[in-house]
C-alpha positions in Angstrom: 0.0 0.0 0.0 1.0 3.7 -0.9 0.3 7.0 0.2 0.9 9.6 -2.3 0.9 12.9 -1.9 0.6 15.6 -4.4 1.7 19.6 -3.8 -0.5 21.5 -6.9 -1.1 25.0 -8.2 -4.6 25.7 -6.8 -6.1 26.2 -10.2 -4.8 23.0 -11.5 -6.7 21.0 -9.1 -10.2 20.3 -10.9 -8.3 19.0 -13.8 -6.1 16.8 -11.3 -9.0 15.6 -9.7 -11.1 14.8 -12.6 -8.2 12.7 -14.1 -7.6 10.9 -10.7 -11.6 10.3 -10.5 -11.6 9.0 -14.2 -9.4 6.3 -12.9 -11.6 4.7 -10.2 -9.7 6.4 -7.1 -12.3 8.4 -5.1 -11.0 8.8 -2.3 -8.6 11.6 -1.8 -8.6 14.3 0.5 -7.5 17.7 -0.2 -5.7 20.0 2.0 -5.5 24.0 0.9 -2.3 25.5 2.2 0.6 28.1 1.5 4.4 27.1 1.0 7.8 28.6 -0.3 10.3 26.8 -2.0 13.1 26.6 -4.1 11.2 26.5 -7.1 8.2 29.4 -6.4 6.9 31.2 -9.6 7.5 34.7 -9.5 4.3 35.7 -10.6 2.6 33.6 -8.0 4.0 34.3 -4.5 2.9 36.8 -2.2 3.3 38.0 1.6 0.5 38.8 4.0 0.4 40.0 7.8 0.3 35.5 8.5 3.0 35.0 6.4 5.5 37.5 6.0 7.3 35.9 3.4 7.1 35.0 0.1 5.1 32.2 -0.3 2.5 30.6 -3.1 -1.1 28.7 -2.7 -1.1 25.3 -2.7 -3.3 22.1 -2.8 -1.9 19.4 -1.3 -4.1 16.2 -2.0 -3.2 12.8 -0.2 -4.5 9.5 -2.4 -4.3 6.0 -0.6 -3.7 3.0 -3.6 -2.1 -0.5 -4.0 1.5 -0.4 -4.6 0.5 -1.8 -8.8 -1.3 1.8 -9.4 1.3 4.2 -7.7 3.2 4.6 -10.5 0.3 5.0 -12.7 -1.8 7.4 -10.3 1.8 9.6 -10.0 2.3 9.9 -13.9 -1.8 11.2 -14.4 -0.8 13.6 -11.7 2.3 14.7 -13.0 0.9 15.0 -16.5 -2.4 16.7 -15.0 -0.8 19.3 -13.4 1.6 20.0 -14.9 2.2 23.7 -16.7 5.2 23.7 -17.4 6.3 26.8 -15.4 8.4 27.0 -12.6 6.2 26.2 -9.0 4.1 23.5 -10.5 4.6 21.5 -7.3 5.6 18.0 -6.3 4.6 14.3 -5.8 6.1 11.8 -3.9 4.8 8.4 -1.9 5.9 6.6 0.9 4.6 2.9 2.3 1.4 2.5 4.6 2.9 -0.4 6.8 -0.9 -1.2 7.7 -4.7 0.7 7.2 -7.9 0.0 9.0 -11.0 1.4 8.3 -12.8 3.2 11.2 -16.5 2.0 10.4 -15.6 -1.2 9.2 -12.7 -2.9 10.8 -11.4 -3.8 7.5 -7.3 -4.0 7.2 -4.9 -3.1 4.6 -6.1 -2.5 1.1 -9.9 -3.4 1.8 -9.8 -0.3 4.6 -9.6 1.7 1.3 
């Protein structure tokens, strides 16, 4: 089992989502948030009275799948979001050791 997560441009996320949807994952959840990194687009960063730095919107969207569709489900992100300017974020995964689902009971990949 992976976790992915996925830091987008804000307006990228409907066609992010719609892609991720189209393949059968519909579970995702979806974070809003600011960051600053090496790689911020000029045109998009900002400061404000919270953050007094520059910094850039974000969406960070988490995606639970078997360890067969992470590579898949990173590539639709990374073509999804992608515009090909400077800031367009960043994906990465890391192993679930174990999942259980709350209502159910059910472990692993059946908790998802």
């Amino acid at each position: 089992m992976k976790e992915i997560k996925a830091i987008i441009r804000p307006e990228m996320f409907d066609t992010v989502y719609r892609k991720i949807k189209a393949t059968g994952h519909n579970g995702v959840t979806v974070y809003h948030g600011e960051g600053t990194g090496r790689h911020g687009d000029p045109e998009k960063m900002n400061a404000s009275l919270d953050f007094p730095i520059l910094h850039s919107k974000v969406i960070k969207m988490i995606i639970l799948v078997s360890d067969e569709d992470e590579e898949n489900l990173m590539n639709i992100i990374q073509q999804a979001a992608c515009t090909n300017h400077v800031g367009d974020g960043i994906i990465y995964s890391t192993t679930i050791g174990n999942a259980m689902s709350i209502r159910t009971g059910a472990k692993g990949e059946a908790a998802f």
